[in-house]
C-alpha positions as CSV (number, residue, x, y, z in Angstrom):
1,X,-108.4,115.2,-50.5
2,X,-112.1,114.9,-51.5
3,X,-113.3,115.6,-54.8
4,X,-111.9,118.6,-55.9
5,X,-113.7,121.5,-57.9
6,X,-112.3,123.8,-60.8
7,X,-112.8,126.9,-61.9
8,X,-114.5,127.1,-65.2
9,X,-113.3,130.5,-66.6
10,X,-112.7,129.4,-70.2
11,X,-109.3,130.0,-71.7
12,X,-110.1,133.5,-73.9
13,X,-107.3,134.0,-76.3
14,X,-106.9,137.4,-78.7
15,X,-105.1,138.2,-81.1
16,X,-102.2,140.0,-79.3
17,X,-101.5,137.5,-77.0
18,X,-99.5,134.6,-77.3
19,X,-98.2,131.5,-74.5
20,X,-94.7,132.6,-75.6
21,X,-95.1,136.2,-74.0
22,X,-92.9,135.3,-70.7
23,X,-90.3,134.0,-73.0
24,X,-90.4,137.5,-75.1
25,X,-89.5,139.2,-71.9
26,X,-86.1,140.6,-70.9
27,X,-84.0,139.6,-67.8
28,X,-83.7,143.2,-67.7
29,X,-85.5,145.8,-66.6
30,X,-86.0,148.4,-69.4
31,X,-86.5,151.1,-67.7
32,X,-83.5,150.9,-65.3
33,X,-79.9,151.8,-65.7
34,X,-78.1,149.1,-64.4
35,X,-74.7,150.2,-62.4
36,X,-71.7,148.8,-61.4
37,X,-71.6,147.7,-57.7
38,X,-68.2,146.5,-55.4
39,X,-70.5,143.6,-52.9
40,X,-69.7,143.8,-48.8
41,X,-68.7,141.2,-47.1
42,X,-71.7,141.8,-44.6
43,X,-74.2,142.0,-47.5
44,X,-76.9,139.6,-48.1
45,X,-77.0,137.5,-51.3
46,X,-80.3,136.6,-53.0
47,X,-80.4,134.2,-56.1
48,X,-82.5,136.3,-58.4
49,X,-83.6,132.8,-60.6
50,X,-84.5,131.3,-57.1
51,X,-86.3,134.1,-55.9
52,X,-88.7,134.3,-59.2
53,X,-89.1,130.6,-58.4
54,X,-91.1,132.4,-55.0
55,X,-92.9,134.9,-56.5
56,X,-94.6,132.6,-58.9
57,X,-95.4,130.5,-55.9
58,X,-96.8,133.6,-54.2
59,X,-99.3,134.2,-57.2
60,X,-100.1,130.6,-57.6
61,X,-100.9,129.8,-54.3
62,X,-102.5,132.7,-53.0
63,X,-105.0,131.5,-56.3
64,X,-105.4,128.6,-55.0
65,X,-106.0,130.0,-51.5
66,X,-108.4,132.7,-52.4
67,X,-110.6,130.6,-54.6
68,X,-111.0,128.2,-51.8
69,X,-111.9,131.3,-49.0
70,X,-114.3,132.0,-51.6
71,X,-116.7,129.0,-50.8
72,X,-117.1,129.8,-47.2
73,X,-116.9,133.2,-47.6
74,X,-119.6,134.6,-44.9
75,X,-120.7,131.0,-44.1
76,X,-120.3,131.7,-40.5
77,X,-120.0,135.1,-38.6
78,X,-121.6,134.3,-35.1
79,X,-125.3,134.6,-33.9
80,X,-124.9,138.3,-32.3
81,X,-127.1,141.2,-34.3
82,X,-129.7,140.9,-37.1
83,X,-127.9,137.5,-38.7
84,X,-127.7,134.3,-37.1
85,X,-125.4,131.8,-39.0
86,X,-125.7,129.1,-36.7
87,X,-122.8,126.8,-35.2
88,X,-118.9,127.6,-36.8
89,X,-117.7,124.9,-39.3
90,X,-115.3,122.4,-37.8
91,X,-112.7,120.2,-39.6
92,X,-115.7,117.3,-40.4
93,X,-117.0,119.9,-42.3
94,X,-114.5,119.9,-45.1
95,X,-115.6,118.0,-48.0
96,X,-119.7,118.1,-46.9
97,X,-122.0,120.8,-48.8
98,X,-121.3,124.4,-48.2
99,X,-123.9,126.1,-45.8
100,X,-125.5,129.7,-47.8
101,X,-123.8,132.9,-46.7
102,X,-125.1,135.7,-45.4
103,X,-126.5,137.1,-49.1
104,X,-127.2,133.8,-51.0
105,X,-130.7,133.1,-49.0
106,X,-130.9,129.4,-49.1
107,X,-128.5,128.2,-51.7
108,X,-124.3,127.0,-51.7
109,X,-121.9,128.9,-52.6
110,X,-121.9,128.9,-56.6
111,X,-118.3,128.2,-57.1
112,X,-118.6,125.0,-55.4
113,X,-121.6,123.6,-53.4
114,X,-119.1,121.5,-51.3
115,X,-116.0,122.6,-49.1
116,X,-113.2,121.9,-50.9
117,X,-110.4,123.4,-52.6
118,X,-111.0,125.1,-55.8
119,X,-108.5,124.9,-59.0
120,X,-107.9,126.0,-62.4
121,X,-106.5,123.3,-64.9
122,X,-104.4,124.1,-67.0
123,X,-106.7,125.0,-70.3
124,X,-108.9,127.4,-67.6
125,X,-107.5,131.0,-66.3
126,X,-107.3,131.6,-62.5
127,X,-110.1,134.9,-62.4
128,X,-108.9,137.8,-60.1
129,X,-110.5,139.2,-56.8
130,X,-110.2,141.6,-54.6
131,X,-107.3,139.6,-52.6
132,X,-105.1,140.1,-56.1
133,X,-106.6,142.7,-58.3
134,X,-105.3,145.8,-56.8
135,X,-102.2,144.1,-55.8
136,X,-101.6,143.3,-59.8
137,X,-102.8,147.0,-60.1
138,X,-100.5,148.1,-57.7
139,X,-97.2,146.2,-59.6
140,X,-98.4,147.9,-62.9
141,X,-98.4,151.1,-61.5
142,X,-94.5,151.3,-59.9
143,X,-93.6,150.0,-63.5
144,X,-95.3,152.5,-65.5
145,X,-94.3,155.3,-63.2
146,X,-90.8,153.8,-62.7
147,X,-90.7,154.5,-59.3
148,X,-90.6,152.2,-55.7
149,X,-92.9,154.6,-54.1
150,X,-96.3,156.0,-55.2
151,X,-97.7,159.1,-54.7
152,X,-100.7,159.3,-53.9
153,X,-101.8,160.7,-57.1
154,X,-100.5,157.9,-59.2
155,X,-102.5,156.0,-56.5
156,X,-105.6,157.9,-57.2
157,X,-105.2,158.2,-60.9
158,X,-104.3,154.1,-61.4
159,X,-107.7,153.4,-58.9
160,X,-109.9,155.3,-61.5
161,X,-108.6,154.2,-64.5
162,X,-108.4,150.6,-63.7
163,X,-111.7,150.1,-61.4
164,X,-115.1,150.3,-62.8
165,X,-117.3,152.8,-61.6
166,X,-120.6,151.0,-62.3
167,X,-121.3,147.4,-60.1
168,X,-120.7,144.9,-60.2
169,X,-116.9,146.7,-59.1
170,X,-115.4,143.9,-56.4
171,X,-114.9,146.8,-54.0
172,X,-116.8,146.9,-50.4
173,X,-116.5,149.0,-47.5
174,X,-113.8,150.9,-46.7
175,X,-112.1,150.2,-50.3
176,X,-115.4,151.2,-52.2
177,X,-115.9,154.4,-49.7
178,X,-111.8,155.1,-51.2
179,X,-112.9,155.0,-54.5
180,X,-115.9,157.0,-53.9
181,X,-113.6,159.7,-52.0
182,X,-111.2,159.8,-55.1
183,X,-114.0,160.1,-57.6
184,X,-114.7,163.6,-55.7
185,X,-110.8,164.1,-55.9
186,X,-109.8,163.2,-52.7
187,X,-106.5,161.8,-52.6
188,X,-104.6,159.2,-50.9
189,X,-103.6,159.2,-47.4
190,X,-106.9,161.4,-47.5
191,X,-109.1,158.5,-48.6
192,X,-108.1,156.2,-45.8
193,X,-108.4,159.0,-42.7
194,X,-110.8,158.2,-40.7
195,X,-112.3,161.2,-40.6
196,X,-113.6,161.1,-44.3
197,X,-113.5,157.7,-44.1
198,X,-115.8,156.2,-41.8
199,X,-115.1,152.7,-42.8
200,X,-111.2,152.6,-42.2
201,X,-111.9,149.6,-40.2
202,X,-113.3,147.5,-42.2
203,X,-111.2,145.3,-44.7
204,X,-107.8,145.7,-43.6
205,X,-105.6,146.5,-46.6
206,X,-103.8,143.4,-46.2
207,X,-105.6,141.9,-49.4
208,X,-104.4,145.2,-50.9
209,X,-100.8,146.0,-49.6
210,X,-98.9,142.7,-48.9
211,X,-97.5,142.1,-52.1
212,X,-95.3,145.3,-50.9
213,X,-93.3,142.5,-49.0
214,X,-91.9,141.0,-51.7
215,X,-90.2,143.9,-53.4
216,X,-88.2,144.2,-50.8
217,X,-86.6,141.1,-49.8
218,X,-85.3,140.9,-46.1
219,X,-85.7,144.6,-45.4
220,X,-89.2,145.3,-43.9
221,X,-87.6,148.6,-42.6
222,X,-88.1,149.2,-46.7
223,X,-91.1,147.2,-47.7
224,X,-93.4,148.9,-44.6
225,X,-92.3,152.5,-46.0
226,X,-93.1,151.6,-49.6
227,X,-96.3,150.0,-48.5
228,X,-97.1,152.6,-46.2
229,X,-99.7,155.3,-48.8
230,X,-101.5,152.2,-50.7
231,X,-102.3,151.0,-46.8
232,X,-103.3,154.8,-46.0
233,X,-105.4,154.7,-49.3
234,X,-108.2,152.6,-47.5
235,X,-106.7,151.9,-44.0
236,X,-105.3,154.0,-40.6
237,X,-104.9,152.9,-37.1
238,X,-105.8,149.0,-36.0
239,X,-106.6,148.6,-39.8
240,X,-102.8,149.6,-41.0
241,X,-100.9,148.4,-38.3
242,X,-102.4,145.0,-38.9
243,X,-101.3,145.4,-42.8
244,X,-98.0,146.2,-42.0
245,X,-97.4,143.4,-39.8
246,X,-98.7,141.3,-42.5
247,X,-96.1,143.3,-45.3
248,X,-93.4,142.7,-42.8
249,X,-93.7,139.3,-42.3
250,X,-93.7,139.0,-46.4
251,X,-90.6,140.8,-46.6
252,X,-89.2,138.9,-44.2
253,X,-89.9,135.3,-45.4
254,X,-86.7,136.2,-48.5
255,X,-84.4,135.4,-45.4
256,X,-85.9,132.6,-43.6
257,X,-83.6,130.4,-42.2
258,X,-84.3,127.4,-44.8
259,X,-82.2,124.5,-42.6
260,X,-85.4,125.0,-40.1
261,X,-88.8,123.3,-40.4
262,X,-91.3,125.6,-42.0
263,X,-93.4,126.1,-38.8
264,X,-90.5,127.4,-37.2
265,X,-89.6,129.5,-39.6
266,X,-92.7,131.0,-39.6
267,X,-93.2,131.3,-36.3
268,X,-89.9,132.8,-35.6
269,X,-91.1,135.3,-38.6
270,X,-94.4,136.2,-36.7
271,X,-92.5,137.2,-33.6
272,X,-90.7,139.9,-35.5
273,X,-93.4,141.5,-37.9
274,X,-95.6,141.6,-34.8
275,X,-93.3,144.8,-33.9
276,X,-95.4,146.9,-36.3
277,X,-98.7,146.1,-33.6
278,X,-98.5,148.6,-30.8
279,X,-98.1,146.6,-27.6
280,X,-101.6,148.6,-26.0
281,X,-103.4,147.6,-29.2
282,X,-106.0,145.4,-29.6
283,X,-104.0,143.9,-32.7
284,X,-101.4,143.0,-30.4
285,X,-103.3,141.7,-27.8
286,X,-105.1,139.5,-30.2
287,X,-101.7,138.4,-31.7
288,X,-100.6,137.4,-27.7
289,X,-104.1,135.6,-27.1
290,X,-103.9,133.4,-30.1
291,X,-100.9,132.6,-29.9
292,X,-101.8,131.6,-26.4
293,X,-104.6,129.5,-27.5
294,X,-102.3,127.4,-29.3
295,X,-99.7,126.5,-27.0
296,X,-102.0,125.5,-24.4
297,X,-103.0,122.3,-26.8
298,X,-106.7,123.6,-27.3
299,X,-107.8,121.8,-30.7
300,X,-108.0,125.2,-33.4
301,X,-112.3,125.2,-32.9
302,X,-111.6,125.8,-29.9
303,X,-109.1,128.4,-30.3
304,X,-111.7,130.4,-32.9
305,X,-114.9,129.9,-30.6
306,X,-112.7,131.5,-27.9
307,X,-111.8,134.2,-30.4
308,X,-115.7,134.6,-31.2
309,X,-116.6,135.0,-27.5
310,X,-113.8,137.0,-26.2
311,X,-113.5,139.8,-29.0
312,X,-117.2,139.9,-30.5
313,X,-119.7,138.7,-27.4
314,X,-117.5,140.0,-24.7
315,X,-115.8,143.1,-26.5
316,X,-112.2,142.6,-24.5
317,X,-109.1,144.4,-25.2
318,X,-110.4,147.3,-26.6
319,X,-112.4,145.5,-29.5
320,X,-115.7,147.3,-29.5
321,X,-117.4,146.5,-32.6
322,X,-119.9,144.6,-31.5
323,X,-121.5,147.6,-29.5
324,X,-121.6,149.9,-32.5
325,X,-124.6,147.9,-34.1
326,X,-123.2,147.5,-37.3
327,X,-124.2,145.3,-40.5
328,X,-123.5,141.5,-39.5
329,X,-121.7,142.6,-36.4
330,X,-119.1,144.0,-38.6
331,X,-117.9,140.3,-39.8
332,X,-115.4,142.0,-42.7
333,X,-113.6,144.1,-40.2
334,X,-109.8,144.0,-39.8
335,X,-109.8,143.2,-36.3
336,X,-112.1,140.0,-36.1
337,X,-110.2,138.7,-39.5
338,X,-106.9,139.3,-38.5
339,X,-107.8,137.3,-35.0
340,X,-109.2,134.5,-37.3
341,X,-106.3,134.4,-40.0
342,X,-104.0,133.8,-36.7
343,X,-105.5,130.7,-36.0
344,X,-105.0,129.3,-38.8
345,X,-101.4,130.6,-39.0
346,X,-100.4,128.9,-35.9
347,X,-102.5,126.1,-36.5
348,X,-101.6,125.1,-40.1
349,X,-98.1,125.3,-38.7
350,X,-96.7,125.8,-42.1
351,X,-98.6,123.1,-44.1
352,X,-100.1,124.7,-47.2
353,X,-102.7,122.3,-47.2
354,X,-103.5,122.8,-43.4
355,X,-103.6,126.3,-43.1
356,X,-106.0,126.9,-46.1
357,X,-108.1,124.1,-44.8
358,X,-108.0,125.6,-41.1
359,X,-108.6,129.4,-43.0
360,X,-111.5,128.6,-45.0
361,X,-113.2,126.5,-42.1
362,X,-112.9,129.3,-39.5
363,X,-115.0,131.7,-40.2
364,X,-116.1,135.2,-41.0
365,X,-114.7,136.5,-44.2
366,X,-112.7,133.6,-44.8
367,X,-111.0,134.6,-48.7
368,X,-108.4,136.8,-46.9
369,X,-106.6,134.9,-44.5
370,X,-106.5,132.6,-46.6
371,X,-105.1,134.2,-49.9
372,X,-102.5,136.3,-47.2
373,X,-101.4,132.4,-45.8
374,X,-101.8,130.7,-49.2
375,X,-99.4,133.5,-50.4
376,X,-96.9,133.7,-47.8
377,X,-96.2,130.1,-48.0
378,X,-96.1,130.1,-51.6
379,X,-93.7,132.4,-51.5
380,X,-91.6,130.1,-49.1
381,X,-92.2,126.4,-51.0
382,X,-92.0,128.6,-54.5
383,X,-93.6,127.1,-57.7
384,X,-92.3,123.7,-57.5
385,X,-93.4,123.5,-53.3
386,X,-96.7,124.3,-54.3
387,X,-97.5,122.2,-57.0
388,X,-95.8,119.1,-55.1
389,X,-97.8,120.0,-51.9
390,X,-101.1,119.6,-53.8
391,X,-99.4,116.7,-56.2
392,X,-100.6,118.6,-59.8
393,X,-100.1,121.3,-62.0
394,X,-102.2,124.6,-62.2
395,X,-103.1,127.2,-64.8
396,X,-100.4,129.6,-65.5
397,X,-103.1,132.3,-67.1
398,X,-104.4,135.2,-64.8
399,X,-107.7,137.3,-65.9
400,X,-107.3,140.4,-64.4
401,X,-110.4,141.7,-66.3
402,X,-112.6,139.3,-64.4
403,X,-112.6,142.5,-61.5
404,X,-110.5,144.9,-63.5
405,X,-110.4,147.0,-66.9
406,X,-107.8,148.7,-68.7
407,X,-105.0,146.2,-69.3
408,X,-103.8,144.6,-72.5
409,X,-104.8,141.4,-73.9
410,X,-108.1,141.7,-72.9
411,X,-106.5,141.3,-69.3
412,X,-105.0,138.2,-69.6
413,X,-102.0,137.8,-68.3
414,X,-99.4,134.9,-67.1
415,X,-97.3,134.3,-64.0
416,X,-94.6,133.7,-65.5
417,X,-95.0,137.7,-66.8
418,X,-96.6,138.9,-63.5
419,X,-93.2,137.3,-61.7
420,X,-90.6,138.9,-64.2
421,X,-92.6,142.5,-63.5
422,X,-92.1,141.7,-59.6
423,X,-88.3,141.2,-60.4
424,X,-88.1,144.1,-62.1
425,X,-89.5,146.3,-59.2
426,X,-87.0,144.6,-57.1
427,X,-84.0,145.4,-59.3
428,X,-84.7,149.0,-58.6
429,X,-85.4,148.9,-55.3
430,X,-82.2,147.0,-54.1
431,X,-80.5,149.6,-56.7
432,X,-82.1,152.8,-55.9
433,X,-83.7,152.0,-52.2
434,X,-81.3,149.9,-50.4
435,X,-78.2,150.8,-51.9
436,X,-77.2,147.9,-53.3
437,X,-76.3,145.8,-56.6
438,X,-77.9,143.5,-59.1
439,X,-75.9,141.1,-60.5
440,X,-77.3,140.2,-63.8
441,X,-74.1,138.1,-64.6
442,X,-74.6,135.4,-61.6
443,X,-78.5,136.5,-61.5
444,X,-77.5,137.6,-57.6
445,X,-78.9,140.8,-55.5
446,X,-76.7,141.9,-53.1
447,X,-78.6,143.7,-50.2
448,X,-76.7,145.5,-47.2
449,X,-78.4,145.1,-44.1
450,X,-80.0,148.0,-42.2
């Protein structure tokens, strides 16, 4: 590794908040009447402890992930429209000085002017973005309401209480247009339909929506259908099936088969969320040409520039973007990132390390892919994975008011309380959505199978 950079958002604390707050919390959830359940033999077990273990890995490392992204954010889109960016990064490139992005005129990025991965120590707070701000909003929401599936009203009414209406806001394209429809009181699916929302394709609502995955653990029959109105919110057609792939393969991951190596776990994973991509679509067809790419043995620049000249120069499979003339060739659309975040999937082949490396350097808008990959395989190594893949500890402090407003503590917040809320919304979804038990004795879930 090369010499690292940290985030410096000092540690804030007030007067309500103290380090002991995970430790105040309950195993239980408070809202929900636990019940008596007789398990199945054909039911699935989950350890509960071992599972929170994941979902703090999820959190940390898609951080870690997102932080990093942010460096090259934009670095590198292609030379077709208005904005030339000049050759794609390569692997040599990690560790030399970050190249401007397509806003910052001449200068680095300004959370690090070198590629590199990006921490917080331990006295620091990992800020929120838009990769983990409405997902945290999201979790807050089915608590309050007490429910595993929004409406879109609670949708509507948690957006505008909880997003800022003045800039700077952290939302862009088809998430800001959203906001602007439900400020006009438009709700959800409404605000994601493409015809009030002309910018449904842009920002898939995979930074948004995958955190859906987790609540219900080896059932993405469950986690798509939960997930399905926060995708609509901002998202419909290529745009949501690609955010439902991405919530399936979450889901899945509870289940992975752990006695196999990680890449084939994953890739076995891949092969069954890519069931939510319509076969004709261009998602799927960009799913089968990556995928291609890598096992002919092509190096991953390779794989991307191919990407780059077969979807944005040559406009195959159905891609058209390019010939719509849109700002930067639109290099934040759904389609061009999921392509991208696929190569480094297949690439990284499982490494945390890799794939975030591989994510960052490949272009376009290069946070996403790799907070979604930084997250999925957090979620498979858990807390302990992550920390021993990167050989340190991390901040356990979360600002959701770097992006956000209306949360206690001034928005401060740790994992270890953001990973108890996500076991709570699981108790009542294996309870109340699949039917099946918590066992708060032996700390189990016991989930039937479809």
């Amino acid at each position: 590794m090369t010499a690292t950079r940290f985030l410096l958002f000092p540690l804030i604390f007030c007067l309500s908040f103290s380090l002991t707050q995970a430790q105040q919390l309950t195993d239980k959830n408070p809202s929900l009447p636990y019940t008596s359940y007789s398990p199945k033999s054909s039911d699935q077990v989950i350890d509960r402890e071992a599972y929170a273990s994941k979902i703090y890995g999820f959190w940390l490392a898609t951080c870690i992930a997102n932080w990093t992204g942010l460096v090259t954010e934009m670095d590198k889109i292609g030379n077709i429209g208005e904005i030339k960016t000049g050759p794609f990064y390569t692997r040599a490139d990690w560790g030399k000085r970050d190249q401007p992005n397509i806003w910052s005129g001449k200068e680095p990025s300004s959370i690090s002017p070198t590629i590199d991965f990006v921490f917080a120590n331990e006295d620091t707070l990992w800020g929120s973005d838009d990769d983990t701000d409405i997902e945290y909003i999201y979790q807050e929401l089915l608590l309050q309401n007490q429910t595993s599936f929004l409406s879109g009203e609670q949708i509507r009414n948690g957006w505008l209480k909880h997003i800022r209406s003045e800039e700077e806001n952290y939302l862009w394209v088809s998430n800001q247009k959203a906001f602007d429809l439900m400020k006009t009181g438009l709700v959800p699916p409404a605000t994601g339909d493409s015809l009030h929302n002309p910018e449904y394709e842009m920002i898939d609502a995979q930074l948004t929506t995958e955190i859906f995955g987790l609540y219900a653990p080896g059932r993405p029959d469950v986690a798509v259908r939960m997930a399905s109105l926060p995708i609509q919110t901002t998202a419909s057609q290529e745009s949501e099936w690609i955010s439902k792939f991405y919530v399936h393969l979450f889901s899945l991951a509870a289940t992975a088969n752990p006695a196999l190596p990680i890449k084939e776990q994953l890739f076995q994973l891949a092969e069954q969320a890519k069931s939510e991509l319509p076969p004709a679509s261009y998602p799927a067809a960009m799913y089968r040409y990556v995928k291609g790419l890598y096992a002919s043995g092509i190096p991953w620049e390779q794989a991307r520039d191919s990407v780059y000249q077969r979807y944005q120069v040559e406009q195959l499979d159905g891609y058209d973007l390019s010939s719509r003339n849109l700002y930067c060739n639109a290099c934040y659309a759904a389609g061009i990132n999921f392509a991208a975040s696929l190569v480094s999937l297949f690439y990284g082949e499982g490494d945390l390390l890799e794939t975030i490396k591989i994510g960052a350097l490949a272009g376009w808008d290069s946070d996403n892919p790799t907070a979604t990959w930084g997250g999925l395989i957090g979620l498979m190594l858990g807390k302990d994975g992550v920390e021993k893949a990167f050989g340190r500890k991390f901040s356990n402090k979360f600002h959701i008011h770097r992006t956000r407003q209306g949360f206690p503590n001034e928005g401060i917040d740790t994992i270890e309380s953001m990973t108890q809320k996500g076991l709570w919304i699981i108790d009542r979804v294996v309870q109340e959505e699949l039917k099946g038990g918590v066992d708060l004795s032996s700390n189990s879930w016991y989930i039937p199978k479809k």
